[in-house]
C-alpha positions in Angstrom: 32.5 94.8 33.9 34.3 94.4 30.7 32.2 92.1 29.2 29.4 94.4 29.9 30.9 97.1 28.6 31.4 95.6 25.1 28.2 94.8 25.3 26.8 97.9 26.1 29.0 99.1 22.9 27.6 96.3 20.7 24.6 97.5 21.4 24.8 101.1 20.9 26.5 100.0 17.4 22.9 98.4 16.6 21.2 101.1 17.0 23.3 104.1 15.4 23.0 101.1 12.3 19.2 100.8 12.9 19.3 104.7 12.5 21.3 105.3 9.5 19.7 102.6 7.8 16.3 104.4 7.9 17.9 107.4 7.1 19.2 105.9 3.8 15.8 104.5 3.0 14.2 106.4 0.0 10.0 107.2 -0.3 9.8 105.0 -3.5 6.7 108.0 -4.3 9.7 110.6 -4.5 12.6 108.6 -5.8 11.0 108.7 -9.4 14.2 108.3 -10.8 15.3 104.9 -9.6 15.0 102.6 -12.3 16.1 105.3 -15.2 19.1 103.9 -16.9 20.6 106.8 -18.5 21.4 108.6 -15.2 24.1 108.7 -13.1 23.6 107.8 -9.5 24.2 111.5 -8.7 21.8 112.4 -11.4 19.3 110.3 -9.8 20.1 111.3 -6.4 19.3 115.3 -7.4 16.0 114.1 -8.8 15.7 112.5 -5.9 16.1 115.8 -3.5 14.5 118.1 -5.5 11.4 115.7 -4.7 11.9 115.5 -1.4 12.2 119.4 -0.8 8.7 119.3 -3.2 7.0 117.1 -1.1 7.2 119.4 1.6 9.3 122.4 1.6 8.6 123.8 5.2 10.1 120.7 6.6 13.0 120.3 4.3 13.8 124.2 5.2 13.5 123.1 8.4 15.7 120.3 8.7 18.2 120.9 5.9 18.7 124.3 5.7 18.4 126.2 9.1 20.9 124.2 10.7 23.5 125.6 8.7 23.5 129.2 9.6 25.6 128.0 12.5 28.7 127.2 10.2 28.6 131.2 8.7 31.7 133.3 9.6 30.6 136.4 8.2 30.0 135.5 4.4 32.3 132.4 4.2 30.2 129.3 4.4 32.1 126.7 6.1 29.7 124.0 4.8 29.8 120.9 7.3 32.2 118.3 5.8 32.9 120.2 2.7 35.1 123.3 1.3 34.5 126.8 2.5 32.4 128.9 0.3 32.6 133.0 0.0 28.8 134.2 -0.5 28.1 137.5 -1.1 25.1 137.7 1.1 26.3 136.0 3.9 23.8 134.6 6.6 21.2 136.6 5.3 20.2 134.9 2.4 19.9 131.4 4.2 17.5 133.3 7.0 15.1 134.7 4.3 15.2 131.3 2.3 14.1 129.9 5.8 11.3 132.1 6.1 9.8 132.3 2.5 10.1 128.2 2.2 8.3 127.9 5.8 5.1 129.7 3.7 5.6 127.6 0.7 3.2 125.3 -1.1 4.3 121.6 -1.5 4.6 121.0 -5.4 3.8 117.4 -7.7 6.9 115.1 -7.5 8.8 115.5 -10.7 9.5 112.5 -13.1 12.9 111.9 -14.9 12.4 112.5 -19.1 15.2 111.6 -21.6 14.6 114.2 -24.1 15.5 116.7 -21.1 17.9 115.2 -20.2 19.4 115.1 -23.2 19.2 118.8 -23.6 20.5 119.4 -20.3 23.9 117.0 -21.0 24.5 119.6 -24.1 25.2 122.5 -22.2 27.1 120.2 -19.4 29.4 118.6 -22.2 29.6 122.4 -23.8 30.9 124.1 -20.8 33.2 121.0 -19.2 35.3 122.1 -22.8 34.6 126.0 -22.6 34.6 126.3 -18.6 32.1 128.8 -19.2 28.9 129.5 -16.8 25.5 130.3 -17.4 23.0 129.6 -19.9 24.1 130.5 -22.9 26.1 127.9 -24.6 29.2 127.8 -27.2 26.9 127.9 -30.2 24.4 130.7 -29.0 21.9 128.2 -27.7 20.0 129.0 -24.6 17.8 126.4 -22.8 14.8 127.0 -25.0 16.4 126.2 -28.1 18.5 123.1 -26.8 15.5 122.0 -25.6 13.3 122.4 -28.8 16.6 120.2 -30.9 14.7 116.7 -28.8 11.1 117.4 -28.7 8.2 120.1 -27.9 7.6 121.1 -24.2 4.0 121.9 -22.9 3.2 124.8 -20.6 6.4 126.4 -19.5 10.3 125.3 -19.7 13.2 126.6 -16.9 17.2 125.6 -16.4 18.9 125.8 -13.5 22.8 125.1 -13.2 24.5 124.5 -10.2 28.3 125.1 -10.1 31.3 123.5 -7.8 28.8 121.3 -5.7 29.4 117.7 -4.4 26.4 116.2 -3.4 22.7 116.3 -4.4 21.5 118.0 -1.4 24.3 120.5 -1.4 23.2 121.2 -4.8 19.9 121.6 -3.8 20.1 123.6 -1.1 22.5 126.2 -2.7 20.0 126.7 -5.6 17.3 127.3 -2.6 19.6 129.8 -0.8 20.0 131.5 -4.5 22.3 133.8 -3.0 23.2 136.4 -5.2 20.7 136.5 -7.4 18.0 139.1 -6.5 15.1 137.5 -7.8 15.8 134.0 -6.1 15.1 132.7 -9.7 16.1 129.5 -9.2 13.9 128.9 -6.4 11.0 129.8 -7.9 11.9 127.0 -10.8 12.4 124.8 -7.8 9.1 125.6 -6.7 7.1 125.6 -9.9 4.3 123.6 -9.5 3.3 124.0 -13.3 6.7 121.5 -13.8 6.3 117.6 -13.8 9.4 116.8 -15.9 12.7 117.0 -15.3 16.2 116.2 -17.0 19.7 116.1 -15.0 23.0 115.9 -16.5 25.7 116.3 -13.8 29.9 116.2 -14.7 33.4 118.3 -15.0 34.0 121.9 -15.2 37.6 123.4 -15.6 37.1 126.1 -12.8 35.0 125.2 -10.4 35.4 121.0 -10.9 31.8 120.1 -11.2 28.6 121.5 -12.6 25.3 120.5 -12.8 22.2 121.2 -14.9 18.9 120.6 -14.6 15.9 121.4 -17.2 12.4 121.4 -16.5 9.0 121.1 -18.1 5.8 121.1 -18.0 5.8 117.6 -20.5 7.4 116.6 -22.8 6.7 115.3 -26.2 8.7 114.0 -29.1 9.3 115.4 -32.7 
């Protein structure tokens, strides 16, 4: 009985392994950012999710973000395996982001570009000194111009910043949710089919211990 308990427990081990190995496997058609060598593995791994929520953003709404109005206590977020977080819209926000993604278009993958991502390290490297937030950096510089310093963009430019996230798809998701902001701004960048290019530069901030910022554009060329 013993023996075939163990290997009743052997086996169950193969399979939860079987599972979580195919959850760890990447579409190599989203994960555009693998062989980049100037990113960071959670640089690449954002890249990465804002792809997979492109590809298909009914079913990453679905699957990624639904399940967490669950783990609301009025407007604290107590986000599974992670810090609380105070929103200011509580449950809400989540529950609309659920039903505008459910009617939204899938979008072009996006492709990692150096000159982006160079423009989007600036602002990180400016505000992990200042512990400032938003767009506008020490020097007056918003997006637009910090951009313009590497090269000329083509058809439209965004930024998005994400603030006191630890993972990729928490970063992600948060941006989606958008709560606070009224006009959900930084899901529309995320949705933006115009955009094919995209540069990440994730690190350090004072107040809320990590940041991340991500610039986006329709191509890229150099000086």
């Amino acid at each position: 009985m013993r023996n075939a308990t163990i290997c009743i427990a052997i086996l169950l081990l193969g399979l939860c392994l079987r599972v979580s190995g195919k959850e760890d496997l990447k579409d190599r058609t989203l994960n555009t950012a693998a062989d980049v060598n100037y990113l960071s593995e959670l640089e690449k791994e954002v890249v990465y999710e804002i792809n997979l929520f492109r590809s298909n953003p009914s079913a990453y709404a679905e699957k990624y973000i639904a399940p967490l109005a669950k783990y609301y206590d009025k407007k604290i977020l107590h986000y599974p395996g992670d810090k609380s977080i105070m929103t200011q819209e509580g449950v809400s926000a989540l529950r609309e982001c659920v039903r505008a993604l459910k009617n939204a278009d899938p979008a072009p993958v996006l492709y990692p570009n150096k000159l982006l991502t160079q423009a989007a390290n600036d602002h990180q490297k400016d505000q992990a000194k200042t512990g400032k937030t938003g767009h506008i950096g020490k020097d007056r510089s918003n997006s637009k111009i910090r951009i313009e310093r590497y090269g000329k963009w083509q058809v439209r430019i965004a930024e998005n910043i994400a603030y006191g996230n630890t993972s990729a798809r928490q970063i992600v998701i948060f941006l989606l949710i958008d709560d606070g902001v009224k006009n959900r701004g930084h899901r529309a960048n995320l949705l933006q089919t115009d955009f094919k290019n995209v540069g990440v530069a994730c690190g350090t901030h004072p107040r809320y211990q990590t940041m991340c910022v991500m610039d986006f554009a329709g191509g890229m060329e150099n000086k």
